[in-house]
PDB file of N, CA, C and O in Angstrom:
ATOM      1  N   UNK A   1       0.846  -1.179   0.000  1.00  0.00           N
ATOM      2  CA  UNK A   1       0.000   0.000   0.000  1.00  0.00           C
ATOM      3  C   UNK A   1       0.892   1.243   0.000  1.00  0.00           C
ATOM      4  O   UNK A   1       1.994   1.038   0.509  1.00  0.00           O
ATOM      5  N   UNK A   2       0.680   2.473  -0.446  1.00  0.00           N
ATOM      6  CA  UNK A   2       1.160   3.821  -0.314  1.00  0.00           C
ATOM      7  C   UNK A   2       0.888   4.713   0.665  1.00  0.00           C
ATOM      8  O   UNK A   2      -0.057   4.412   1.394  1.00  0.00           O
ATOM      9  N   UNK A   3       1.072   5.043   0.736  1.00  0.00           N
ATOM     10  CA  UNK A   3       0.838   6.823   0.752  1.00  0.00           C
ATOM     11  C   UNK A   3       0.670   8.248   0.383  1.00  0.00           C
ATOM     12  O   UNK A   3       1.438   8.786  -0.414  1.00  0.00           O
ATOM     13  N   UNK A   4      -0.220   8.809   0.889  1.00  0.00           N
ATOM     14  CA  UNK A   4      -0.883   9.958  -0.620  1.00  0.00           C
ATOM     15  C   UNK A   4      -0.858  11.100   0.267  1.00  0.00           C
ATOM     16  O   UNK A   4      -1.223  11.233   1.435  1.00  0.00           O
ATOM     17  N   UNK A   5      -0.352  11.873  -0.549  1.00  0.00           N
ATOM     18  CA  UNK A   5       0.204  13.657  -0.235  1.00  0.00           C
ATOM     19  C   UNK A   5      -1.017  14.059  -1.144  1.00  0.00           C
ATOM     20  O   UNK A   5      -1.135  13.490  -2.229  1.00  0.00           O
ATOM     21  N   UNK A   6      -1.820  14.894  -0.803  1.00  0.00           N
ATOM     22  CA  UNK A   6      -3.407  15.635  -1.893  1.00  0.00           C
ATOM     23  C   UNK A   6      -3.136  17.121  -1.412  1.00  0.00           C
ATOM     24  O   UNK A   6      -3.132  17.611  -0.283  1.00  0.00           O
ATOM     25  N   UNK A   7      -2.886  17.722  -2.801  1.00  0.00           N
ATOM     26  CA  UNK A   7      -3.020  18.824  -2.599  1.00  0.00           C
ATOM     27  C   UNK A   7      -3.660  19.344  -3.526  1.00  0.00           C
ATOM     28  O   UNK A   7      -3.499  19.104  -4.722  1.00  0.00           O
ATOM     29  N   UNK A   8      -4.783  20.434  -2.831  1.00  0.00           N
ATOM     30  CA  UNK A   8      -6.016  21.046  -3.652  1.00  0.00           C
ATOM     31  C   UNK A   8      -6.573  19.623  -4.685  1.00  0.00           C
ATOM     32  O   UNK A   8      -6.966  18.645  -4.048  1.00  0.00           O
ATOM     33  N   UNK A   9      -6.592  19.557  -5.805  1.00  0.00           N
ATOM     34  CA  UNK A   9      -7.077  18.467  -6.657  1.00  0.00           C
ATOM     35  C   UNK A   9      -6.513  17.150  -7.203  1.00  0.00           C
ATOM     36  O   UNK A   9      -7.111  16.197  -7.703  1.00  0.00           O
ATOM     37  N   UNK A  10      -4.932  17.386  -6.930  1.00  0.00           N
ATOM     38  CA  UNK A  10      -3.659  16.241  -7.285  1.00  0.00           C
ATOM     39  C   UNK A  10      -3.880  15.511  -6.264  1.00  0.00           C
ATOM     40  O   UNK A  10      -4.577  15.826  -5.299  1.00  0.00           O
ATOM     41  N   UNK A  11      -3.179  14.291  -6.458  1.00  0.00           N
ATOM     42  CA  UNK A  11      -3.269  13.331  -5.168  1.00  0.00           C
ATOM     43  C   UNK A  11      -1.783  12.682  -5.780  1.00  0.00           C
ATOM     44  O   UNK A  11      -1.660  12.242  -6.923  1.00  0.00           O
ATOM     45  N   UNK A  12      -1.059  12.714  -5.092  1.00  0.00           N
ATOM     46  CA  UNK A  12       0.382  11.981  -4.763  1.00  0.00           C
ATOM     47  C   UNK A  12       1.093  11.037  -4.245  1.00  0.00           C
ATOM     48  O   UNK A  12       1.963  11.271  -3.407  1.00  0.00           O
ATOM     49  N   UNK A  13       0.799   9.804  -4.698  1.00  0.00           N
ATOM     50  CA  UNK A  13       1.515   8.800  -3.962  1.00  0.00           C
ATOM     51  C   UNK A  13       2.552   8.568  -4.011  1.00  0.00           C
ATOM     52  O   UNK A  13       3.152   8.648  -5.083  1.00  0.00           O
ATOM     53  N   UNK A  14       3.038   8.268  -3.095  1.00  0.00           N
ATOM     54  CA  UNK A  14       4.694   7.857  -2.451  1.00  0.00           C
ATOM     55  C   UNK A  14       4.984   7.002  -1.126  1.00  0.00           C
ATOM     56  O   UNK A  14       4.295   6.971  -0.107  1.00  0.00           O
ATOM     57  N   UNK A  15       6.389   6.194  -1.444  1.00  0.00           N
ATOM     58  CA  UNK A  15       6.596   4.940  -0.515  1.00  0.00           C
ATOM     59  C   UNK A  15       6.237   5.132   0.928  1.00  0.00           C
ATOM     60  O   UNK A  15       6.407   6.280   1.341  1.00  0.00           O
ATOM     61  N   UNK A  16       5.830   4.354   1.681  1.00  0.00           N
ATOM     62  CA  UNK A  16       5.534   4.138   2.773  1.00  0.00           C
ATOM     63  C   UNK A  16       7.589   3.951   3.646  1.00  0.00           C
ATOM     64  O   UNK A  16       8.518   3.283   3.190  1.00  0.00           O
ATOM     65  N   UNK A  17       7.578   4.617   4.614  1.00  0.00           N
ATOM     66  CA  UNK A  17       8.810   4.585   5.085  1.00  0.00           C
ATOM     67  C   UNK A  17       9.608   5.834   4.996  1.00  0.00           C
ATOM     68  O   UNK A  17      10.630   6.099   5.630  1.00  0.00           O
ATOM     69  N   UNK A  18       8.861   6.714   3.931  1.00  0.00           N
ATOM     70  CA  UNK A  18       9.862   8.004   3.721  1.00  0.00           C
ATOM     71  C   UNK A  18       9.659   9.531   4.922  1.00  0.00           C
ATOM     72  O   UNK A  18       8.690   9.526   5.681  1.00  0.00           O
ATOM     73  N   UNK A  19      10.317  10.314   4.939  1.00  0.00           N
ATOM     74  CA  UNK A  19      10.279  11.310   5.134  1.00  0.00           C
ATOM     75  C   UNK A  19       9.283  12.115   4.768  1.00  0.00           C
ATOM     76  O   UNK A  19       9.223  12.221   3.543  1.00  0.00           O
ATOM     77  N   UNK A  20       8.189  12.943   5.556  1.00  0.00           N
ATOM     78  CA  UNK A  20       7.469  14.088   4.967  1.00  0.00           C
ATOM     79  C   UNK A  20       8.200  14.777   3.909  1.00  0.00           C
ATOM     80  O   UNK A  20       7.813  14.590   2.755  1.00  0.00           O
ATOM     81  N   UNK A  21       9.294  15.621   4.142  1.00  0.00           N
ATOM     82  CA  UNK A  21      10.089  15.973   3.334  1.00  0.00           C
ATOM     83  C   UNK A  21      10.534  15.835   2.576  1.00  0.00           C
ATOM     84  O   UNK A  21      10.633  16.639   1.649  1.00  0.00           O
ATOM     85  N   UNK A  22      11.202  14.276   2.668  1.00  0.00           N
ATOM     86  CA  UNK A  22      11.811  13.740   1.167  1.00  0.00           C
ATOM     87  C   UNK A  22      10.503  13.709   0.397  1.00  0.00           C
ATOM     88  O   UNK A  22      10.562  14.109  -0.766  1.00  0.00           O
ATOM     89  N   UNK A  23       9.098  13.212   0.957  1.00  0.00           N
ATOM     90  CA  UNK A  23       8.251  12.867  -0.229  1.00  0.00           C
ATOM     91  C   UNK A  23       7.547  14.053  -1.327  1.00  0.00           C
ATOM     92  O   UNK A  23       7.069  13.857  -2.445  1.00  0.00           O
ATOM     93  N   UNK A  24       7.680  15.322  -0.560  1.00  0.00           N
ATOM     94  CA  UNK A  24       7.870  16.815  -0.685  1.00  0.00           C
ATOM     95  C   UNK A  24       8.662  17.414  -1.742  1.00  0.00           C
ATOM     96  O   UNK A  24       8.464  18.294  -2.579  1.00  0.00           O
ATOM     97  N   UNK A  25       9.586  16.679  -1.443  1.00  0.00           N
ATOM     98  CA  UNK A  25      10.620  17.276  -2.536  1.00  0.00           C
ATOM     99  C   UNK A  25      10.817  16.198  -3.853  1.00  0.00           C
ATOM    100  O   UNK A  25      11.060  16.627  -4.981  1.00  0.00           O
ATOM    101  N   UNK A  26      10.720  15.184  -3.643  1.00  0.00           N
ATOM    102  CA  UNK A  26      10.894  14.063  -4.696  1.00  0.00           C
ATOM    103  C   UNK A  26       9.447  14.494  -5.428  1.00  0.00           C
ATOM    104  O   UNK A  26       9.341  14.121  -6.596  1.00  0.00           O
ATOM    105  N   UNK A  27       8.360  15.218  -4.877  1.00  0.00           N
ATOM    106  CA  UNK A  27       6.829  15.606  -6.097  1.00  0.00           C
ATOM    107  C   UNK A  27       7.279  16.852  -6.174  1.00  0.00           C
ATOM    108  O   UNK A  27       6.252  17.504  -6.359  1.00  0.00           O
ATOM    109  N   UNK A  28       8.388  17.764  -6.140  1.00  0.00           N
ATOM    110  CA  UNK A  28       8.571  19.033  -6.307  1.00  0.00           C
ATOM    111  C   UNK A  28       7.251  20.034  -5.737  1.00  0.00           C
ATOM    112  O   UNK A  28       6.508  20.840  -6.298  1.00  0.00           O
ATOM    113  N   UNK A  29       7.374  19.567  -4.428  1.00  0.00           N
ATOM    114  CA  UNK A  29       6.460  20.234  -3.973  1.00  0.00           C
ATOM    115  C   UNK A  29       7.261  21.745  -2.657  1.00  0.00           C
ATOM    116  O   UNK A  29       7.717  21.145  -1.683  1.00  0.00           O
ATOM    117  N   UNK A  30       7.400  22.783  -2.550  1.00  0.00           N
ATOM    118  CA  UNK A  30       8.380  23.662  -1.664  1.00  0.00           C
ATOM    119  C   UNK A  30       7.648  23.641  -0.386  1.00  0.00           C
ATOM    120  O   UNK A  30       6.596  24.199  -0.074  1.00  0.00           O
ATOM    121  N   UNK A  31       8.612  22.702   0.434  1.00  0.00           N
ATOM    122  CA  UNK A  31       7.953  21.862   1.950  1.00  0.00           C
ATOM    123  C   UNK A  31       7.451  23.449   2.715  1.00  0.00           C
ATOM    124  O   UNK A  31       6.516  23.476   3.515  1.00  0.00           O
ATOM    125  N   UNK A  32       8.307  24.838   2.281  1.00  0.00           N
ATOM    126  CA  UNK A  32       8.002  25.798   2.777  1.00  0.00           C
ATOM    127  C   UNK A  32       6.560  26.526   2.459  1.00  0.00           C
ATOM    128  O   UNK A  32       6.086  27.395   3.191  1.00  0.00           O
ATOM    129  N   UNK A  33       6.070  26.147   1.520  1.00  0.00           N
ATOM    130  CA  UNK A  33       4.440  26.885   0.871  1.00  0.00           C
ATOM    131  C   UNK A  33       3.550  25.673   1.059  1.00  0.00           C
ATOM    132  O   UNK A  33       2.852  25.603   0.048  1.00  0.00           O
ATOM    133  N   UNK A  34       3.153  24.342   2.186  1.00  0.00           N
ATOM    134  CA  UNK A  34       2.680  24.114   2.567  1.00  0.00           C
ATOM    135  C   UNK A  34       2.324  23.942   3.850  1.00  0.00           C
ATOM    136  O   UNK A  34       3.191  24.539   4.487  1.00  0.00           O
ATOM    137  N   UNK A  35       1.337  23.340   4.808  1.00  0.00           N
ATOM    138  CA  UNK A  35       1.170  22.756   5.705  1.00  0.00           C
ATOM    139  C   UNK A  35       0.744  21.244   5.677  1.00  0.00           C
ATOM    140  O   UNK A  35      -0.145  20.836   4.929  1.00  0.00           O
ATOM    141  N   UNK A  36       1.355  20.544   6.438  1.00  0.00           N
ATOM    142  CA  UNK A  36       0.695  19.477   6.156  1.00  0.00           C
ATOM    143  C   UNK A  36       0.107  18.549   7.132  1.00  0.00           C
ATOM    144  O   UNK A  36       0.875  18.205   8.031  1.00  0.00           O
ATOM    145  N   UNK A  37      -1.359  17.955   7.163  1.00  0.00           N
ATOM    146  CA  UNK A  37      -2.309  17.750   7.907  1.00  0.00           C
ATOM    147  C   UNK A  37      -2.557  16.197   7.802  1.00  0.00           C
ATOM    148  O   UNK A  37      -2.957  15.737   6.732  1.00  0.00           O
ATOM    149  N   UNK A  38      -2.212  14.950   9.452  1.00  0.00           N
ATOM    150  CA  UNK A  38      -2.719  14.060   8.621  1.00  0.00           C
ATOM    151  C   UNK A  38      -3.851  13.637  10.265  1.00  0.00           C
ATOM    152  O   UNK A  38      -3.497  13.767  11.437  1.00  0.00           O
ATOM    153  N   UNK A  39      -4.942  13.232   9.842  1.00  0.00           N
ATOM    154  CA  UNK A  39      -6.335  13.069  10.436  1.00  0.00           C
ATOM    155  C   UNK A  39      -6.606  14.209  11.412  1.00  0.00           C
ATOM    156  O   UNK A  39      -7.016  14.026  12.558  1.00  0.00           O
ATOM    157  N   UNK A  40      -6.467  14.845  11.122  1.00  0.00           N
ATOM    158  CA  UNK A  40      -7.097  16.147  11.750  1.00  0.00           C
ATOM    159  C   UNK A  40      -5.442  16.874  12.409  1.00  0.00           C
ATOM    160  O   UNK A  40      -5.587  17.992  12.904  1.00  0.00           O
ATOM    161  N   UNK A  41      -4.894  16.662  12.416  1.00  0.00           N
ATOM    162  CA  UNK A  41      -3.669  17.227  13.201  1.00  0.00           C
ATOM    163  C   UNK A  41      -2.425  17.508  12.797  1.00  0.00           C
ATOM    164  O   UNK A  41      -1.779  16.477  12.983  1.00  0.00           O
ATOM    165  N   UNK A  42      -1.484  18.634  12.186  1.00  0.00           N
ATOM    166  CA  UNK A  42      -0.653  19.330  11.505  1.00  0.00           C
ATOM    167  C   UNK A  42       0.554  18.115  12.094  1.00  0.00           C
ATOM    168  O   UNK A  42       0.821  17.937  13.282  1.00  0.00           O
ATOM    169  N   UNK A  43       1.057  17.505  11.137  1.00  0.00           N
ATOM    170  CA  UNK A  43       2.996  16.990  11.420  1.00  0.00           C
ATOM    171  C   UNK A  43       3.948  17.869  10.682  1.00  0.00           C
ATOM    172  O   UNK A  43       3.746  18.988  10.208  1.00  0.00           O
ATOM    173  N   UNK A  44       4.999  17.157  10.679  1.00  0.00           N
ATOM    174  CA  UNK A  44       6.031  17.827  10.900  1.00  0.00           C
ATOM    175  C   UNK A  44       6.948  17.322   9.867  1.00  0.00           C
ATOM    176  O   UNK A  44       6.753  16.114   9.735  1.00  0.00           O
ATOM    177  N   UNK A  45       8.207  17.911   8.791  1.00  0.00           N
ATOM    178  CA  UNK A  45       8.871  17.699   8.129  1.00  0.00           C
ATOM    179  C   UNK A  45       9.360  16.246   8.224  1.00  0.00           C
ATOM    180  O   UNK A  45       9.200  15.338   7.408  1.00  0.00           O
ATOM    181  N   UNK A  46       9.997  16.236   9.417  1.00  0.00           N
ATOM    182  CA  UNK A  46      10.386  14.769   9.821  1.00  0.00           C
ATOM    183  C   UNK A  46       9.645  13.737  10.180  1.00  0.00           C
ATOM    184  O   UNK A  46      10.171  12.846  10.848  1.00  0.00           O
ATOM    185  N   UNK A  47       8.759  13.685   9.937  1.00  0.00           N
ATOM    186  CA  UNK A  47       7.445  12.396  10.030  1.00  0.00           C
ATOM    187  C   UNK A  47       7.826  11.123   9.332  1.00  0.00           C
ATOM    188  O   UNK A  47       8.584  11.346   8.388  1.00  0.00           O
ATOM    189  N   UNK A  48       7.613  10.200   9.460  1.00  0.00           N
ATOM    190  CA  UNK A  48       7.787   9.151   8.531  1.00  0.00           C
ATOM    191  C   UNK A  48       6.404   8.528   8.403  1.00  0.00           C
ATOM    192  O   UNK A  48       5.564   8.075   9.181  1.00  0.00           O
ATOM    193  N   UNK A  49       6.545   8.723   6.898  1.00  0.00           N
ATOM    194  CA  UNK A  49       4.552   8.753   6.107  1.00  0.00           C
ATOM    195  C   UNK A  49       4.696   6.860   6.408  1.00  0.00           C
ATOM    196  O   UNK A  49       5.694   6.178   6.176  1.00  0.00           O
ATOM    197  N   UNK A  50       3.334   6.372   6.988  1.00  0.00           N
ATOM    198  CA  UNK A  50       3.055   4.931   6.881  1.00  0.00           C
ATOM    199  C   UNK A  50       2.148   4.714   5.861  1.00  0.00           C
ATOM    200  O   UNK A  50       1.453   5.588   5.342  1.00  0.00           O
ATOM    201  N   UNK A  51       2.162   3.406   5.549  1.00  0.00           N
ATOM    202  CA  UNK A  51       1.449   2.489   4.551  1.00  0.00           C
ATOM    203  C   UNK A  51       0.157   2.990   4.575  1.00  0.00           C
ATOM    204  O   UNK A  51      -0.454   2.200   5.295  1.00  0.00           O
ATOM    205  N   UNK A  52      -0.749   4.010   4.132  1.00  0.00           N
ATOM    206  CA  UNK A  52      -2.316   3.884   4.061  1.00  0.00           C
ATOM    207  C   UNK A  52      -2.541   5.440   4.356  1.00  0.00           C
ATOM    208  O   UNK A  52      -3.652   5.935   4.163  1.00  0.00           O
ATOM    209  N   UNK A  53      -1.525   6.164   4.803  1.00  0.00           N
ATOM    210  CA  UNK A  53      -1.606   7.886   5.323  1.00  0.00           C
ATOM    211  C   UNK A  53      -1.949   8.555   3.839  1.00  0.00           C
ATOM    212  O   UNK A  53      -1.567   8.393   2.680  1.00  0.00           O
ATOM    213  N   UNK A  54      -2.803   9.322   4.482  1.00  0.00           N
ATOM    214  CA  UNK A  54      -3.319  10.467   3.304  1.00  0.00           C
ATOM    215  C   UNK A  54      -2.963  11.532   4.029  1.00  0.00           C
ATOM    216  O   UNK A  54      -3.644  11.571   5.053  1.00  0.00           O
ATOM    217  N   UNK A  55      -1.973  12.675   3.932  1.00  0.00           N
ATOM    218  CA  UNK A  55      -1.421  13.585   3.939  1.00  0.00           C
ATOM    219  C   UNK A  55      -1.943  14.799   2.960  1.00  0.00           C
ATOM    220  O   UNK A  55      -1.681  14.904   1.762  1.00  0.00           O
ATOM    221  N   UNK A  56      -2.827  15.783   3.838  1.00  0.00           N
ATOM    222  CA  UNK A  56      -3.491  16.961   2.990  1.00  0.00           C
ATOM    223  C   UNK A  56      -2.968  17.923   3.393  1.00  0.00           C
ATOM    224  O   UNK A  56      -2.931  18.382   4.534  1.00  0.00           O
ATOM    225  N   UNK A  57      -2.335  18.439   2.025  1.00  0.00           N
ATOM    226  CA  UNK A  57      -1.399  19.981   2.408  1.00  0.00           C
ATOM    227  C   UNK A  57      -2.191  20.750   2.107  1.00  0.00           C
ATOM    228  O   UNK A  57      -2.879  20.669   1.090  1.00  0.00           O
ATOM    229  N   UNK A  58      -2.253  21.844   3.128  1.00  0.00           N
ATOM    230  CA  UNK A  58      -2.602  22.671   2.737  1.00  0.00           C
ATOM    231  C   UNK A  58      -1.602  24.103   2.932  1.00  0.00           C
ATOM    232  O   UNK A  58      -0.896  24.477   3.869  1.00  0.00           O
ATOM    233  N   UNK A  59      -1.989  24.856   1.217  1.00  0.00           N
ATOM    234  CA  UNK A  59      -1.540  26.016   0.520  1.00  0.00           C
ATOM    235  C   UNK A  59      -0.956  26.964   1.586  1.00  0.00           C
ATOM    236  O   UNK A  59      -1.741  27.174   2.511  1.00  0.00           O
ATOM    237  N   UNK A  60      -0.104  27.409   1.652  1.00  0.00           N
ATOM    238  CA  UNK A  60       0.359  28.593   2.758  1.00  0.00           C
ATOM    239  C   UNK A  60       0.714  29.834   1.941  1.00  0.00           C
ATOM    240  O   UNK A  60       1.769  29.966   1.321  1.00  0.00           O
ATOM    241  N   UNK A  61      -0.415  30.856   2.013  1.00  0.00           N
ATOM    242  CA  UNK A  61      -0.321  32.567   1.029  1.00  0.00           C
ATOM    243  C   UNK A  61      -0.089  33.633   2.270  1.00  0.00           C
ATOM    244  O   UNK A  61      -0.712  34.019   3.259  1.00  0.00           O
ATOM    245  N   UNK A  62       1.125  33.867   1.652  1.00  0.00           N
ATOM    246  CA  UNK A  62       1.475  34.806   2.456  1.00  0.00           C
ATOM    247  C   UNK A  62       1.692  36.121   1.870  1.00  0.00           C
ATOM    248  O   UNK A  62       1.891  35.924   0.671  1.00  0.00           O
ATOM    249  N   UNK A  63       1.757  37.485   2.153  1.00  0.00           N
ATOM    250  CA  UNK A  63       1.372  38.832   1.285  1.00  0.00           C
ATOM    251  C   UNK A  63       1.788  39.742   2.373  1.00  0.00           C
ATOM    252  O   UNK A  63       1.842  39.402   3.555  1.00  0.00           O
ATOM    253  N   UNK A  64       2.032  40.719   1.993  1.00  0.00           N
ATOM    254  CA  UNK A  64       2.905  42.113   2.317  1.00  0.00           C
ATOM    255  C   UNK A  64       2.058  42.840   2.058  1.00  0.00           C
ATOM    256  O   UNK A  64       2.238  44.054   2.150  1.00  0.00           O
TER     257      UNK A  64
END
């Protein structure tokens, strides 16, 4: 089984065992212009995504 990074309408799967981060950067995603949310509760760069996690980033807009 995987693991799926969804952001806005994409859905992203990637290995079970990795890094939030590495899986972030291996979908060219900038770990800095998201948040990322898994069952109700924000983790952390260093997470290690398990077999079946759906990981929903959400968009971070920031403005001056």
């Amino acid at each position: 089984m995987v693991a799926k990074l969804i952001l806005r309408d994409k859905v992203y799967e990637v290995r079970p065992g990795m890094s939030l981060l590495d899986a972030l950067k291996k979908n060219n995603i900038v770990p800095e212009s998201v948040i990322a949310v898994r069952d109700g509760e924000m983790i952390t760069d260093d997470e290690i995504l398990r077999s079946g996690d759906e990981i929903k980033l959400i968009a971070v807009i920031s403005g001056g």
